[in-house]
N, CA, C and O atoms as a DFTB+ gen file, in Angstrom:
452 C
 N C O
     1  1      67.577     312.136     220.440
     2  2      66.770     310.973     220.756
     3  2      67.663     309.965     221.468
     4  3      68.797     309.792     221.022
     5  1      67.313     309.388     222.375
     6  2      68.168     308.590     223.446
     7  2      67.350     307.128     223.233
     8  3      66.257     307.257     222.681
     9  1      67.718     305.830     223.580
    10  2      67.320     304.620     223.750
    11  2      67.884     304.949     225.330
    12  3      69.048     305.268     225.575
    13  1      66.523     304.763     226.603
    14  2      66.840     304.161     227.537
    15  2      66.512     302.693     228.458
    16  3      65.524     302.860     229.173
    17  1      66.804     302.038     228.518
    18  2      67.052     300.422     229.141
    19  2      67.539     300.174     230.668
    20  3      68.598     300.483     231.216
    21  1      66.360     299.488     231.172
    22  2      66.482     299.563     232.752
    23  2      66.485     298.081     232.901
    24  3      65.548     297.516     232.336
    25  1      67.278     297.379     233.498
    26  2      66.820     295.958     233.656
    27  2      66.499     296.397     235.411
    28  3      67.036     297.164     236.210
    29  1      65.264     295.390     235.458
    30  2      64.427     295.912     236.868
    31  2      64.867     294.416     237.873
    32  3      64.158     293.521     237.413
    33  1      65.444     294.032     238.636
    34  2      65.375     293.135     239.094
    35  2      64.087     292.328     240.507
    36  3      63.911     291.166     240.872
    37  1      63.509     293.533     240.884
    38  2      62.304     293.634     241.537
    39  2      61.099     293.981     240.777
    40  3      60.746     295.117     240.461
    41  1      60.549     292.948     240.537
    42  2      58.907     293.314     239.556
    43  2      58.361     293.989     240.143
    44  3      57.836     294.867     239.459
    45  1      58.126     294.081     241.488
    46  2      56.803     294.779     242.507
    47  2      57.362     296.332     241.664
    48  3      56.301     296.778     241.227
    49  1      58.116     296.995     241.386
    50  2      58.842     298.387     240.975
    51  2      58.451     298.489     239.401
    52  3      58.981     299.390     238.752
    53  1      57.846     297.896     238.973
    54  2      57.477     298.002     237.353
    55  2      55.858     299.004     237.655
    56  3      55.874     300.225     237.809
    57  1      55.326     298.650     237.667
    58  2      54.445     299.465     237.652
    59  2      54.411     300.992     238.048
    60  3      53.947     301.705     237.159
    61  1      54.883     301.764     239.418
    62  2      55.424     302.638     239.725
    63  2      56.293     303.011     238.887
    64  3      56.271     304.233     238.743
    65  1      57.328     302.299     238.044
    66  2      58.249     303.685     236.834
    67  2      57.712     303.160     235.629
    68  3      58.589     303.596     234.883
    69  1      56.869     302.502     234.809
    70  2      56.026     302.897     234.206
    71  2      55.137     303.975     234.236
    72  3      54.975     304.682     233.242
    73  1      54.351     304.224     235.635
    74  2      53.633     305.112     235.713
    75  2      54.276     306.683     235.455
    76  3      54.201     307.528     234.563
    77  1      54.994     306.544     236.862
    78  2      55.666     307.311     236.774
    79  2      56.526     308.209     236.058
    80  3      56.996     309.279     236.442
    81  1      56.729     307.328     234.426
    82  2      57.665     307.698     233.344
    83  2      56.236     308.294     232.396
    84  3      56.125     309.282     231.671
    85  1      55.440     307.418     232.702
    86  2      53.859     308.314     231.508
    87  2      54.088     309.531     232.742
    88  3      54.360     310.402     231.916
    89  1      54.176     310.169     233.890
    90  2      53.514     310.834     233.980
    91  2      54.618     312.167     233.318
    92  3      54.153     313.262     233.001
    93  1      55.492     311.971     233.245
    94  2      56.446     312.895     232.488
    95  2      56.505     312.895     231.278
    96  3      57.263     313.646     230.664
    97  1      55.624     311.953     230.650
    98  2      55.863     312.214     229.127
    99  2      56.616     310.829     228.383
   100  3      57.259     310.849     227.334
   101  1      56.469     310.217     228.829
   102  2      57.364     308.953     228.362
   103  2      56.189     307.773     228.185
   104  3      55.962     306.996     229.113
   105  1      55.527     307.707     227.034
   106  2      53.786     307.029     227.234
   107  2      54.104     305.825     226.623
   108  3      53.322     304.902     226.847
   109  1      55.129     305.587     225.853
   110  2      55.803     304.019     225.371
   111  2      56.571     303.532     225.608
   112  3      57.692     303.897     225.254
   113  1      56.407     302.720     226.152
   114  2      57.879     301.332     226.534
   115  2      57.634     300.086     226.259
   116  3      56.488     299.737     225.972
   117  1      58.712     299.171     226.302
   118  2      58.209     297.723     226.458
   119  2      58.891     297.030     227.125
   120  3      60.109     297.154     227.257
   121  1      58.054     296.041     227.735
   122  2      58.426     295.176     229.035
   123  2      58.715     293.884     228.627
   124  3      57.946     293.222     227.930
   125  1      60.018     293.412     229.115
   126  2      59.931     291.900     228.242
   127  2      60.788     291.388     230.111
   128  3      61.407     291.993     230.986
   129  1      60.268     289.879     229.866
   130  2      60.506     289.084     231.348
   131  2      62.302     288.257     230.796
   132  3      62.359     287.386     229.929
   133  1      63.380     288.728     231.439
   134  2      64.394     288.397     231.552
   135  2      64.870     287.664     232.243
   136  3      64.129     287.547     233.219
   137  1      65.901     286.928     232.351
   138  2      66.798     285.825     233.591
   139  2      67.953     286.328     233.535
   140  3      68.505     286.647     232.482
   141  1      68.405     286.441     234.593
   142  2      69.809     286.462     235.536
   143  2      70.671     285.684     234.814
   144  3      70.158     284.597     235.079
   145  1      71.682     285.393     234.032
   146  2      72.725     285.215     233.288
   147  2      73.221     283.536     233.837
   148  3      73.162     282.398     233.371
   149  1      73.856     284.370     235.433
   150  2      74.006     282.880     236.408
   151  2      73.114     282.051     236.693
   152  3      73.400     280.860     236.816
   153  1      71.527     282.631     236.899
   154  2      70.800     281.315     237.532
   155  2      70.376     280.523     235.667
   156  3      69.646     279.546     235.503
   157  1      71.019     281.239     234.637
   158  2      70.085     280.388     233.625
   159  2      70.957     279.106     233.752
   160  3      70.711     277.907     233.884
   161  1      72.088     279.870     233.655
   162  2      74.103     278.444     233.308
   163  2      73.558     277.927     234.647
   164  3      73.055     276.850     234.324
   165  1      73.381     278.073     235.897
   166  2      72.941     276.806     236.704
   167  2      71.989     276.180     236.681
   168  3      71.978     275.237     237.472
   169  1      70.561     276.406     235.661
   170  2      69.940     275.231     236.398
   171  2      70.129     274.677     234.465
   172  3      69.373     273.717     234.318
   173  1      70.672     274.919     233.461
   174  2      71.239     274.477     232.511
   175  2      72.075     273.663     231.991
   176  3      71.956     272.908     231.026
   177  1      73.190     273.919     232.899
   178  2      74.516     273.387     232.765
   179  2      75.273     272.675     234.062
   180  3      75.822     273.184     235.039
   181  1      75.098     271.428     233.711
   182  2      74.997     270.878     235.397
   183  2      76.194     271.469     235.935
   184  3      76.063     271.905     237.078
   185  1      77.544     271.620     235.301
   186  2      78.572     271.586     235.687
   187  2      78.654     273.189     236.654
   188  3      79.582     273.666     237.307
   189  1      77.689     273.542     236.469
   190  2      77.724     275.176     236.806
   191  2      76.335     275.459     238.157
   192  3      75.788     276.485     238.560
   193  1      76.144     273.653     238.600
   194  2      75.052     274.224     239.433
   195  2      75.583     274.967     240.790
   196  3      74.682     275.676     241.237
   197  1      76.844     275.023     241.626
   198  2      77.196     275.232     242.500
   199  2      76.941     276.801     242.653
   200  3      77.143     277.374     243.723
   201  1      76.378     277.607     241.242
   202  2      76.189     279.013     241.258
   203  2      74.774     279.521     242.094
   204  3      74.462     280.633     242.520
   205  1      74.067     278.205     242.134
   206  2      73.227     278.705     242.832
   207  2      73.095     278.932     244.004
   208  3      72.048     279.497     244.318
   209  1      73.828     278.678     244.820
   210  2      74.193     279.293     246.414
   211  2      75.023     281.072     246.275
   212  3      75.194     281.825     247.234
   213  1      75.372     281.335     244.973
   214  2      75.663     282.414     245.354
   215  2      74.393     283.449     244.636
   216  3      74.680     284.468     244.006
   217  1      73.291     283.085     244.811
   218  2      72.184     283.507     244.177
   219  2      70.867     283.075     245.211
   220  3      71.002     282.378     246.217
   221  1      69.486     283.691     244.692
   222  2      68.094     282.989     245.826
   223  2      67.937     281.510     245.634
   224  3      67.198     280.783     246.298
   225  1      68.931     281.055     244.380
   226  2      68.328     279.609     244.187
   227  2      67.151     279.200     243.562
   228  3      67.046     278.011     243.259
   229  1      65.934     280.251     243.231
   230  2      64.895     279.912     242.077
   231  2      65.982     280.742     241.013
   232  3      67.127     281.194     241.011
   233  1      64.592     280.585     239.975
   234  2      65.243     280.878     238.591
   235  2      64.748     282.327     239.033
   236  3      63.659     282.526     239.571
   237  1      65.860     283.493     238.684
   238  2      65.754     284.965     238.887
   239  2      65.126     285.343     237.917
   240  3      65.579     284.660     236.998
   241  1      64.185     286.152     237.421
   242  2      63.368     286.693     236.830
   243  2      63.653     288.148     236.795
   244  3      63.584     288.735     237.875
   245  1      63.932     288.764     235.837
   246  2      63.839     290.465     235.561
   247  2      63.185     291.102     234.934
   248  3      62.782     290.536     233.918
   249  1      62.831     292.204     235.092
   250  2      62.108     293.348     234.069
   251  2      63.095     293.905     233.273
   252  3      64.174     294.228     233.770
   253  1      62.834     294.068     232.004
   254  2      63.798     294.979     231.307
   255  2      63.012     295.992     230.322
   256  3      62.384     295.653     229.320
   257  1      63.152     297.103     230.740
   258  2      62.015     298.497     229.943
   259  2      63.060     298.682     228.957
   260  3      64.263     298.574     229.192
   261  1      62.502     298.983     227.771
   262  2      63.089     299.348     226.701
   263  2      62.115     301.207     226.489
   264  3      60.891     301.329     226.540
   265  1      62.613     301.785     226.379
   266  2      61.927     303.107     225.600
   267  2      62.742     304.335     225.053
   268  3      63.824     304.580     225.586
   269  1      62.334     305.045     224.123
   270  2      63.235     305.884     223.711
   271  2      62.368     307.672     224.461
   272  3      61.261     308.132     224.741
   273  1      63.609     307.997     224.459
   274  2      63.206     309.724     224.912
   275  2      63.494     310.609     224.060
   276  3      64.489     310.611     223.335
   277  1      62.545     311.496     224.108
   278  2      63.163     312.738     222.754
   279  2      63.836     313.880     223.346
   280  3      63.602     314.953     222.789
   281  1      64.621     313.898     224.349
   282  2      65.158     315.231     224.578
   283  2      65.977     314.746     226.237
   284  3      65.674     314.028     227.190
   285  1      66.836     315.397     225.948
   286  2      67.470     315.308     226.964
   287  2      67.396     315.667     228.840
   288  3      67.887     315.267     229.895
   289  1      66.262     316.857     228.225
   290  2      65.235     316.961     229.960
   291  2      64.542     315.972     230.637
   292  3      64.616     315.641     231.821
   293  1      63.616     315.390     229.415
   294  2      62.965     314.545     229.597
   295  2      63.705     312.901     230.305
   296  3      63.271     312.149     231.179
   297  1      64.935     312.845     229.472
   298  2      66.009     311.681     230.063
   299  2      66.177     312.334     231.467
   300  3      65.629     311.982     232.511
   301  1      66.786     313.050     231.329
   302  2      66.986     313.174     232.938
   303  2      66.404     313.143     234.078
   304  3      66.911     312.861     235.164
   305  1      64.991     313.525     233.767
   306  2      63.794     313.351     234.744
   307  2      63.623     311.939     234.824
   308  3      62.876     311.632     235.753
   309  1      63.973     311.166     234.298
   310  2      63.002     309.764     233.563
   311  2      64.694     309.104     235.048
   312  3      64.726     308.949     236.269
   313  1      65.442     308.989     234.221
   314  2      66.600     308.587     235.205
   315  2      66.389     308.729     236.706
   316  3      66.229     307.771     237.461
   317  1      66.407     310.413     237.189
   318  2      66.299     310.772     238.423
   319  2      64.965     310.057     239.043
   320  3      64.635     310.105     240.228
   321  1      64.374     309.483     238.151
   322  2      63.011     308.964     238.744
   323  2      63.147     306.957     239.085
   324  3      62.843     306.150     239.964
   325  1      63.709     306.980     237.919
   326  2      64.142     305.520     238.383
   327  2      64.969     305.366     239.328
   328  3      64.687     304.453     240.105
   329  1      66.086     306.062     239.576
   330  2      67.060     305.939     240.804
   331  2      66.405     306.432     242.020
   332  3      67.159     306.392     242.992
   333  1      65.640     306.727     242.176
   334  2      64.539     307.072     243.517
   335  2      63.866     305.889     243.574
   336  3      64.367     305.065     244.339
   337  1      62.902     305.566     243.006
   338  2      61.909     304.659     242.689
   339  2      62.583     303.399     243.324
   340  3      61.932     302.672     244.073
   341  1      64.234     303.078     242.940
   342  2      64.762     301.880     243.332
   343  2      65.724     302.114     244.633
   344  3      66.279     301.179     245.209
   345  1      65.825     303.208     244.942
   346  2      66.261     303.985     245.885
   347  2      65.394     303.363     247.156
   348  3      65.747     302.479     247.936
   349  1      64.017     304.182     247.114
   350  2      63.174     303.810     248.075
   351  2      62.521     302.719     247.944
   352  3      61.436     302.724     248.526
   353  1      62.822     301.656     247.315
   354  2      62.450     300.382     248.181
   355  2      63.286     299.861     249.113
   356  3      63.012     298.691     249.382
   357  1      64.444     300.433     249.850
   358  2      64.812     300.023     250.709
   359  2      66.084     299.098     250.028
   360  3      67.179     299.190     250.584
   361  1      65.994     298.486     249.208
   362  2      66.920     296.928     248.918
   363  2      68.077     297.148     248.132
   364  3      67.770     297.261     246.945
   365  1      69.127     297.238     248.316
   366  2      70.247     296.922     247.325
   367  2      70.059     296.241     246.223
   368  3      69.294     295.288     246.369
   369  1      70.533     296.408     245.058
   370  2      70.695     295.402     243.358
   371  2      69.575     295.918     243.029
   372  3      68.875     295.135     243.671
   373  1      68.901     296.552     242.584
   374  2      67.250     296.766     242.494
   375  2      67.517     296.658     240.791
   376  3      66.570     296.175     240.171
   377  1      68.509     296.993     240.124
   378  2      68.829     296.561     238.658
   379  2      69.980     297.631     238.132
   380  3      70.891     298.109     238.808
   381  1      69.793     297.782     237.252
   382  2      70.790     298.950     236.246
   383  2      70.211     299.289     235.200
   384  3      69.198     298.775     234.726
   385  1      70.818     300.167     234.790
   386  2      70.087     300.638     233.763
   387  2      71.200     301.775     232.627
   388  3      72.201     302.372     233.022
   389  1      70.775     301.796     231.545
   390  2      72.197     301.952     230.551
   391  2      71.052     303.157     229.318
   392  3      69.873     302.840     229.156
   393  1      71.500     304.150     228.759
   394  2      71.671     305.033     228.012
   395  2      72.300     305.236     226.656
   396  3      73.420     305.746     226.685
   397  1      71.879     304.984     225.664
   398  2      72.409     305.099     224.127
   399  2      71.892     306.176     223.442
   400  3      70.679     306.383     223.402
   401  1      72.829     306.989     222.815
   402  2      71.938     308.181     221.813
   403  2      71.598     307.420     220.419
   404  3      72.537     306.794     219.928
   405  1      70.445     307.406     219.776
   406  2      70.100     306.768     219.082
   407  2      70.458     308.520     217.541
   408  3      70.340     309.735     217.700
   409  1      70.885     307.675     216.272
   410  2      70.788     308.624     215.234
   411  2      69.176     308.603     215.023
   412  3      68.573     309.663     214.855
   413  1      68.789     307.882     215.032
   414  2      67.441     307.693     214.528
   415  2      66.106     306.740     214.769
   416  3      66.415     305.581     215.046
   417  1      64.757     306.987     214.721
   418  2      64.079     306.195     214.795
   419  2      62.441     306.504     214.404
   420  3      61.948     307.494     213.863
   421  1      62.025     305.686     214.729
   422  2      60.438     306.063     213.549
   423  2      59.298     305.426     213.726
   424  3      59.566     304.253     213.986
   425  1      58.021     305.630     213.716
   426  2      57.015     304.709     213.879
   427  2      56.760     304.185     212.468
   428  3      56.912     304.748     211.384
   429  1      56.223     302.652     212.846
   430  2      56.177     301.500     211.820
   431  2      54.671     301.744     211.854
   432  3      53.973     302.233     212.742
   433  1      54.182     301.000     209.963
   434  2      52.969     300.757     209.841
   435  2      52.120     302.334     209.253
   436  3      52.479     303.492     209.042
   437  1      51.254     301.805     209.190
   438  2      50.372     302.896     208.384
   439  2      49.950     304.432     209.325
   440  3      50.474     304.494     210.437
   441  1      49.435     305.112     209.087
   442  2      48.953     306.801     209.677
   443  2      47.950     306.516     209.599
   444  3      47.313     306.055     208.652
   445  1      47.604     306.825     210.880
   446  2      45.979     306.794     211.539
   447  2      46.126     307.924     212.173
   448  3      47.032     308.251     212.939
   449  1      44.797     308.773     211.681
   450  2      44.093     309.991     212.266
   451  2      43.811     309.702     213.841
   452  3      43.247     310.549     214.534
């Protein structure tokens, strides 16, 4: 069982590897809306606004998918699909994305038929 984690830096690309990850078998994830590290310390910390010229200058916004995979085929497809996916939009930085083998994990809450 793997934990895999994509921080998406282009939203328009969330939908396409969502899809794309159900269509291989990957039917749960979760999407939570992230910030760029630097643009938070600049528009935060006055002393740190000069960071925003090395950035778009709004507040950066990210996708970050959280989901776990049960098998190691399945990771690999799921990967090779995101690195395409951010591949072909054309744009450099499109995000990263990181891999943990998990010992364990489990669904919460009661059994429903």
């Amino acid at each position: 069982m793997y934990l895999l984690t994509a921080v998406i830096n282009n939203e328009d690309l969330i939908d396409e590897i969502i899809t794309g990850w159900m269509d291989i078998g990957i039917t749960e994830a979760t999407v939570m809306e992230t910030t760029d590290s630097i643009q938070l310390i600049s528009h935060h910390i006055p002393i740190f606004a000069g960071f925003r010229t090395l950035t778009s200058g709004g507040m950066r916004h990210n996708k970050t998918i959280f989901t776990t995979v049960e098998n190691h085929k399945t990771l690999n497809m799921a990967v090779s699909f995101l690195e395409k996916v951010c591949r072909d939009s054309g744009k450099s930085k499109q995000g990263n994305y990181f891999v943990v083998q998990l010992k364990s994990s489990g669904q919460l809450g009661t059994v429903s038929d």
